[in-house]
C-alpha positions in Angstrom: 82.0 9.6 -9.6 80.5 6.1 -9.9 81.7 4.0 -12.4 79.4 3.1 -15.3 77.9 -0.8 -14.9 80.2 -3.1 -17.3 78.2 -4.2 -20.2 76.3 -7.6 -20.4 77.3 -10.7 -22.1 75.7 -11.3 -25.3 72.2 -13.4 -24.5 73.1 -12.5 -21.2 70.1 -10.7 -19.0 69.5 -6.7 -19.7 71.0 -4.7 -16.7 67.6 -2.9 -15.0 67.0 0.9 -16.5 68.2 3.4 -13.7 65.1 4.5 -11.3 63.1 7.4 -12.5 64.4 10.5 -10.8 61.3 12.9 -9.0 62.8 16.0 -10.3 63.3 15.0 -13.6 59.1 14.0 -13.8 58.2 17.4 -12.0 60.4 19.5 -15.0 58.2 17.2 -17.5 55.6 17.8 -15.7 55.2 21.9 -14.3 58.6 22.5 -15.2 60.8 24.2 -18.1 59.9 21.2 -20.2 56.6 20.9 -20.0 54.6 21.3 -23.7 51.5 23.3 -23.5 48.7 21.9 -25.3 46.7 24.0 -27.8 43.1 24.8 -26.2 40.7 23.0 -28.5 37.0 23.0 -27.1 35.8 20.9 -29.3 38.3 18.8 -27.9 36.6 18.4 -25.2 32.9 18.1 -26.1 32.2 22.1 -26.5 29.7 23.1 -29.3 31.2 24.6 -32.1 30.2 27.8 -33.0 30.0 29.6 -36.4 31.6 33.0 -36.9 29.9 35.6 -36.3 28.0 37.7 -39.1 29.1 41.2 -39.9 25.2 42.3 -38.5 26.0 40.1 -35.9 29.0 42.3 -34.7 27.2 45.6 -35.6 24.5 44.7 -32.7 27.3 43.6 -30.6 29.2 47.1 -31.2 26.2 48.6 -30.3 25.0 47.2 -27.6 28.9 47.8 -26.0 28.3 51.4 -26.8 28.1 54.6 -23.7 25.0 55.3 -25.3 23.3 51.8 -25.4 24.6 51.7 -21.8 23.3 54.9 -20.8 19.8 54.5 -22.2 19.2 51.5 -20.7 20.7 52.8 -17.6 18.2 55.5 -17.8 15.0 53.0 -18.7 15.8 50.9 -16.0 16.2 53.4 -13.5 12.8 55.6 -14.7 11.0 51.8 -14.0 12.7 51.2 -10.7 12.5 54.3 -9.3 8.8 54.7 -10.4 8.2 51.4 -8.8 9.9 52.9 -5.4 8.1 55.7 -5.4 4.7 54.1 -5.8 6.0 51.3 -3.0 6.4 54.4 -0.9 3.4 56.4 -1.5 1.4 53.5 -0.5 3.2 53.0 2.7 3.4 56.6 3.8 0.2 58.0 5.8 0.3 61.1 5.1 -0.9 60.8 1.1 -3.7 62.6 0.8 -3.7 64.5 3.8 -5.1 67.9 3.8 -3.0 69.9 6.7 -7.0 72.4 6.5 -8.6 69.3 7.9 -7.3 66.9 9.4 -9.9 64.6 10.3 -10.7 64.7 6.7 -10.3 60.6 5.2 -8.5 60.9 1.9 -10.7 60.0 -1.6 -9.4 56.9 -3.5 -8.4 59.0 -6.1 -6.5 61.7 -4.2 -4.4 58.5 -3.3 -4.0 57.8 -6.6 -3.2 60.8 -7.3 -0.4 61.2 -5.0 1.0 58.1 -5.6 1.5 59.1 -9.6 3.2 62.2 -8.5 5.4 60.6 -6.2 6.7 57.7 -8.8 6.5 60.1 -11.2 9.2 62.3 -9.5 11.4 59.0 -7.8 11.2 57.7 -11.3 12.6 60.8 -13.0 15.4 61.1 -10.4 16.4 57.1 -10.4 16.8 57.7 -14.5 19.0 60.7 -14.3 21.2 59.4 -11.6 21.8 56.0 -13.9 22.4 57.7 -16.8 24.8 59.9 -15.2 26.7 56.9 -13.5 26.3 54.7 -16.4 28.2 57.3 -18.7 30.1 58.2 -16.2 31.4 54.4 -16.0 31.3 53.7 -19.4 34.1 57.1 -20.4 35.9 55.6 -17.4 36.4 52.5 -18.8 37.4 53.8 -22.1 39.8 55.9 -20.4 41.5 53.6 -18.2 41.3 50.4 -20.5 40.1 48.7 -17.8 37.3 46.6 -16.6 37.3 46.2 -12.4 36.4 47.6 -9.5 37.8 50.8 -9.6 35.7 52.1 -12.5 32.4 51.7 -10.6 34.6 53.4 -7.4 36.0 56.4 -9.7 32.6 56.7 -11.5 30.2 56.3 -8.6 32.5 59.4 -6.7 32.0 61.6 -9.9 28.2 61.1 -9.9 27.8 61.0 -6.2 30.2 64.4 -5.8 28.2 66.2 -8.8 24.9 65.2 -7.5 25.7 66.3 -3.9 27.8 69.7 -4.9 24.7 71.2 -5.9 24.1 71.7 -1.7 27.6 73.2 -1.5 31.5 71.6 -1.3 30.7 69.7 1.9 27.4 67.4 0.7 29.6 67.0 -2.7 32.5 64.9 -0.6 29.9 63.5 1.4 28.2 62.5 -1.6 31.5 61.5 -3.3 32.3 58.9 -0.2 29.0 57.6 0.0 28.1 56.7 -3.6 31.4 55.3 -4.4 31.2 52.8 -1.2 27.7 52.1 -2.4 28.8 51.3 -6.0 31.9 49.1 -4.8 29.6 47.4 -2.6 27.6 46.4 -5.1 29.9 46.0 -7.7 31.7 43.5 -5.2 28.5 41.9 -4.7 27.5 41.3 -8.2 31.0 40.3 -9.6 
């Protein structure tokens, strides 16, 4: 062990402070010692907001609800898929064709006609498959306490598998597999 320096002389020059040791910064710095400041955003420039109104919560409760989530699951998917199914209808040549005669040139409004019917039907299926996976998603989350990946996986198998077991055990698994890596694909896209 060194000895300590002897002390100065009255009047005499100040000894120089020992050097600032590196490890003694880092414990200040990341370490044990380190304080942690309160976050503050108005600190830094961040608009203060007022608190929120007790109708102000009631919409916000009820637009986190299954059944917000499901009916606008459903909406969405009744526009989209009617949307599909007119896309197509237009593209398909066989609207309007009449298997009697085939040479026969299909009216404007049998075109028309077909072209309801088929976004009519696409648009019916697209809502009940999104109202089925939104609910489906939405008690998943409420089970697991959770919001990630895996509830769009565990939710897009139920649908998938309940949509598919209606053409036996085989096209349910199938279905299972497919629309879960469909859902986590998109879920991984959009997050």
């Amino acid at each position: 062990m060194a000895a300590a320096p002897p002390p100065s002389a009255p009047g005499g020059p100040e000894p120089p402070p020992p050097p600032l040791q590196y490890s003694l910064l880092l414990q200040h710095l990341v370490g044990d010692q380190r304080r942690p400041r309160a976050w503050d955003p108005t600190a830094l420039g961040g608009i203060p907001s007022p608190p929120k109104s007790e109708e102000q919560k009631m919409v916000e409760r009820a637009m986190e609800s299954c059944a917000f989530k499901a009916a606008l699951a459903c909406v969405g998917g009744f526009v989209l898929g009617g949307a599909f199914g007119v896309f197509t209808a237009g593209i398909d040549t066989n609207v309007g064709f009449d298997p009697k005669d085939p040479y026969r040139t299909p009216t404007a409004k049998e075109v028309l006609k077909d072209m309801g019917q088929r976004g009519i039907s696409y648009a019916k299926n697209f809502a009940i498959v999104g109202a089925m996976f939104s609910c489906t998603e939405c008690v998943v989350e409420s089970y697991r306490g959770k919001s990630d990946w895996k509830n769009s996986v565990i939710s897009g198998c139920i649908t998938g598998g309940a949509i598919g077991f209606r053409a036996g055990l085989k096209a349910g698994v199938i279905g299972c597999g497919g629309f879960a890596a469909f859902s986590a694909a998109i879920d991984y896209y959009l997050r």
